[in-house]
C-alpha positions as CSV (number, residue, x, y, z in Angstrom):
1,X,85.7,122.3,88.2
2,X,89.5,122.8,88.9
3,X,90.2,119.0,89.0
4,X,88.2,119.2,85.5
5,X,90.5,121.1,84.5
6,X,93.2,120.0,85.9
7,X,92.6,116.4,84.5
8,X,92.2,118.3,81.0
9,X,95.5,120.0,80.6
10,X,97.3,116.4,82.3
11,X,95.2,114.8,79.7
12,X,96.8,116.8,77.3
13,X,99.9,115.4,77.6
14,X,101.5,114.0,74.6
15,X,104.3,111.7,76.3
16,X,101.9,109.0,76.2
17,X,103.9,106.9,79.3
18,X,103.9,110.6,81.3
19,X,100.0,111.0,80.5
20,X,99.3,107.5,82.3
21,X,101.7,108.1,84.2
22,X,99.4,111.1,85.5
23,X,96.6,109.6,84.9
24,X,97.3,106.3,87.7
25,X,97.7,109.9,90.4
26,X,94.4,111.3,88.9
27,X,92.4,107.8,88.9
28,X,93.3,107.8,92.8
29,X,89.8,108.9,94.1
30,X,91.0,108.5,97.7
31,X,94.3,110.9,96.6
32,X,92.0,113.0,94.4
33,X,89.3,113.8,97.0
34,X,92.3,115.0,99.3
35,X,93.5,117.0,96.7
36,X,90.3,118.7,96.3
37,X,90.3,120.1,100.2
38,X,93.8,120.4,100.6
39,X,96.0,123.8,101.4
40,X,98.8,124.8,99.9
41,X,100.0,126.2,103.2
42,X,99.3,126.7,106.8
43,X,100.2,130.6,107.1
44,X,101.4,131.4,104.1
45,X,100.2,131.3,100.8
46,X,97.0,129.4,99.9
47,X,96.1,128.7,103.1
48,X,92.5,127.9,102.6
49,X,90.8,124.2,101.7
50,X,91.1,124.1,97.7
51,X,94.3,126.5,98.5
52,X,96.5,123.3,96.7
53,X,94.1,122.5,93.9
54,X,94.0,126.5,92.9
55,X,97.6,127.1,93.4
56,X,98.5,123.8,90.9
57,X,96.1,125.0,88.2
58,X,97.5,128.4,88.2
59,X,100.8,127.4,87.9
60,X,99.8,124.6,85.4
61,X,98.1,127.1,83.2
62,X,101.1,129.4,83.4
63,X,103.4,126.5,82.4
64,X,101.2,126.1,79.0
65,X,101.7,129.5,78.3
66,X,105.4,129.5,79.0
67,X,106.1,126.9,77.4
68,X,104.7,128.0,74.4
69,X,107.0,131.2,74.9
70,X,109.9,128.7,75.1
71,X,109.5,126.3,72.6
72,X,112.6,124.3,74.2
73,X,110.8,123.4,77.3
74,X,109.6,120.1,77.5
75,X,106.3,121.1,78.0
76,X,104.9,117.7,79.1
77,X,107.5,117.0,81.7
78,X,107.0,120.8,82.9
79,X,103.4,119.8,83.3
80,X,103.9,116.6,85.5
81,X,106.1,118.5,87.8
82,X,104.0,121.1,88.4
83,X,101.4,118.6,89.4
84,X,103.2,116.4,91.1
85,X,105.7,119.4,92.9
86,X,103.3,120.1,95.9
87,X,101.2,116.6,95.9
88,X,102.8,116.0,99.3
89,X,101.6,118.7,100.7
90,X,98.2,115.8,100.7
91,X,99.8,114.0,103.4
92,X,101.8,116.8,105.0
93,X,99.4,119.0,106.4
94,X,96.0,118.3,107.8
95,X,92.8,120.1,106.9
96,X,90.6,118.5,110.0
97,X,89.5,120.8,112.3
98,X,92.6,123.7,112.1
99,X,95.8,123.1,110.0
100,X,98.5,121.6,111.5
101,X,101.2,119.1,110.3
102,X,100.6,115.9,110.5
103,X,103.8,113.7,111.9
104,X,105.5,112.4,108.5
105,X,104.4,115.9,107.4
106,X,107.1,117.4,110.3
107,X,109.4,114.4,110.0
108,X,109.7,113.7,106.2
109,X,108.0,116.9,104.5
110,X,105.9,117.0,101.5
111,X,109.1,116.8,98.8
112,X,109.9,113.1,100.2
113,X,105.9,112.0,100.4
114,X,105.5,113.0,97.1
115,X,108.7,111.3,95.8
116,X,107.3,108.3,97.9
117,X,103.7,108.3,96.0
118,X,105.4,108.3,92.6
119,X,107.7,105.1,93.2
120,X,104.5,103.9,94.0
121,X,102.7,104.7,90.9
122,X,105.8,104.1,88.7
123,X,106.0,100.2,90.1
124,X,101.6,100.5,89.5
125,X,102.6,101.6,85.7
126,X,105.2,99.0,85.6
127,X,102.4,96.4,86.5
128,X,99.9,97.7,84.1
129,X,101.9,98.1,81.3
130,X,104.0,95.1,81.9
131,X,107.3,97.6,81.1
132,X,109.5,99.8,83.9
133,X,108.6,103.2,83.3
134,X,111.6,105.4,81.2
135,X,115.0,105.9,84.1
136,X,115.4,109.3,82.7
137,X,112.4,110.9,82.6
138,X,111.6,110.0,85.9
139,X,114.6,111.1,87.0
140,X,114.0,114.6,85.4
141,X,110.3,114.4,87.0
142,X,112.2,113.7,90.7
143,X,114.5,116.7,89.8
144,X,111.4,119.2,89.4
145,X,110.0,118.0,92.8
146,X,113.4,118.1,94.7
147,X,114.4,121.2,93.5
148,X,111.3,123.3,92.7
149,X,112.0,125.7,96.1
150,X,115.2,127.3,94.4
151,X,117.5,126.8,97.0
152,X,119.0,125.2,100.0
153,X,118.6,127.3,102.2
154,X,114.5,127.4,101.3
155,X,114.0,123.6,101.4
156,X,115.0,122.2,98.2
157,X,117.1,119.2,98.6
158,X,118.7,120.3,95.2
159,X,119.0,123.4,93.3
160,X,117.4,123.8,89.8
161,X,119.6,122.4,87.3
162,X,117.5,122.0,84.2
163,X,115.1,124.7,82.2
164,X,112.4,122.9,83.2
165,X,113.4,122.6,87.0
166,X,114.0,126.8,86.8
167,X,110.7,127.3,85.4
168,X,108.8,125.4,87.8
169,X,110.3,126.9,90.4
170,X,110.0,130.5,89.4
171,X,106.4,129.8,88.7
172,X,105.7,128.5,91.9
173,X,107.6,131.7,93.4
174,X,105.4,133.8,91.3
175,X,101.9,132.2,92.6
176,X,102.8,131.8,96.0
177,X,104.0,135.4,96.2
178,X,101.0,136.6,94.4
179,X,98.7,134.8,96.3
180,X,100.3,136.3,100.0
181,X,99.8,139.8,98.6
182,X,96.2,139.2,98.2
């Protein structure tokens, strides 16, 4: 029901190369079925199979509403980066037997797999549509992942620099710290 929904409010997207965009990610059954038992954390917050599915419809939902509060945001590019922002987190940590992290998980970290699966699906879109997908917008979308942990010193290889970036990352914040006071 959360990938439902989740598939909904991506589907929702009016940017109509950041909806298939979405869309080559949500077609991935292999990626999808991952998704669907996948934490959000070890320790932390969501740390429960369906933690990562739960945690990015929260936050996706909250981004609708926000975005609606600030009519500036670029609503659909807000939306692909707070799907895409923890999609590493697939390959990161494994949900077989007790979590651990997996060896690219410890070496790489889920900001760099995730920027890895979307070069991938950006060359699948440029096969599909027989065009390369827009340089700018997918460097905003790589700015949301990269920077959606606020700072340095917490992980994020960059700080947020645009309005979208800062709302991402204070919505993730807000979940994640929610969640761990549960």
């Amino acid at each position: 029901e959360m990938l439902d929904r989740i598939r909904s409010i991506l589907g929702s997207i009016e940017n109509d190369d950041l909806r298939q965009l979405m869309a080559l990610f949500l077609d991935d059954e292999s990626l999808m079925g991952q998704f669907t038992l996948a934490v959000a954390g070890i320790k932390v917050h969501h740390a429960y199979r369906g933690g990562l599915v739960e945690h990015v419809l929260t936050i996706l939902e909250a981004a609708r509403r926000v975005s609606e509060l600030y009519p500036f945001l670029d609503r659909d590019l807000l939306l692909a980066g707070v799907f895409l922002h923890d999609l590493g987190k697939v390959r990161e940590i494994s949900t077989e037997g007790s979590y651990f992290y997996t060896d690219e998980g410890q070496l790489l970290g889920h900001i760099v797999l995730v920027l890895e699966d979307l070069g991938k699906k950006v060359t699948e879109f440029a096969e599909r549509t027989g065009r390369e997908f827009d340089s700018e917008l997918l460097m905003q979308l790589k700015h949301l992942v990269v920077s959606h942990h606020g700072s340095l010193e917490t992980g994020s290889p960059r700080v947020p620099m645009t309005p979208e970036a800062i709302a991402l990352h204070h919505l993730d914040n807000l979940d994640a710290k929610l969640n761990e006071a549960m």
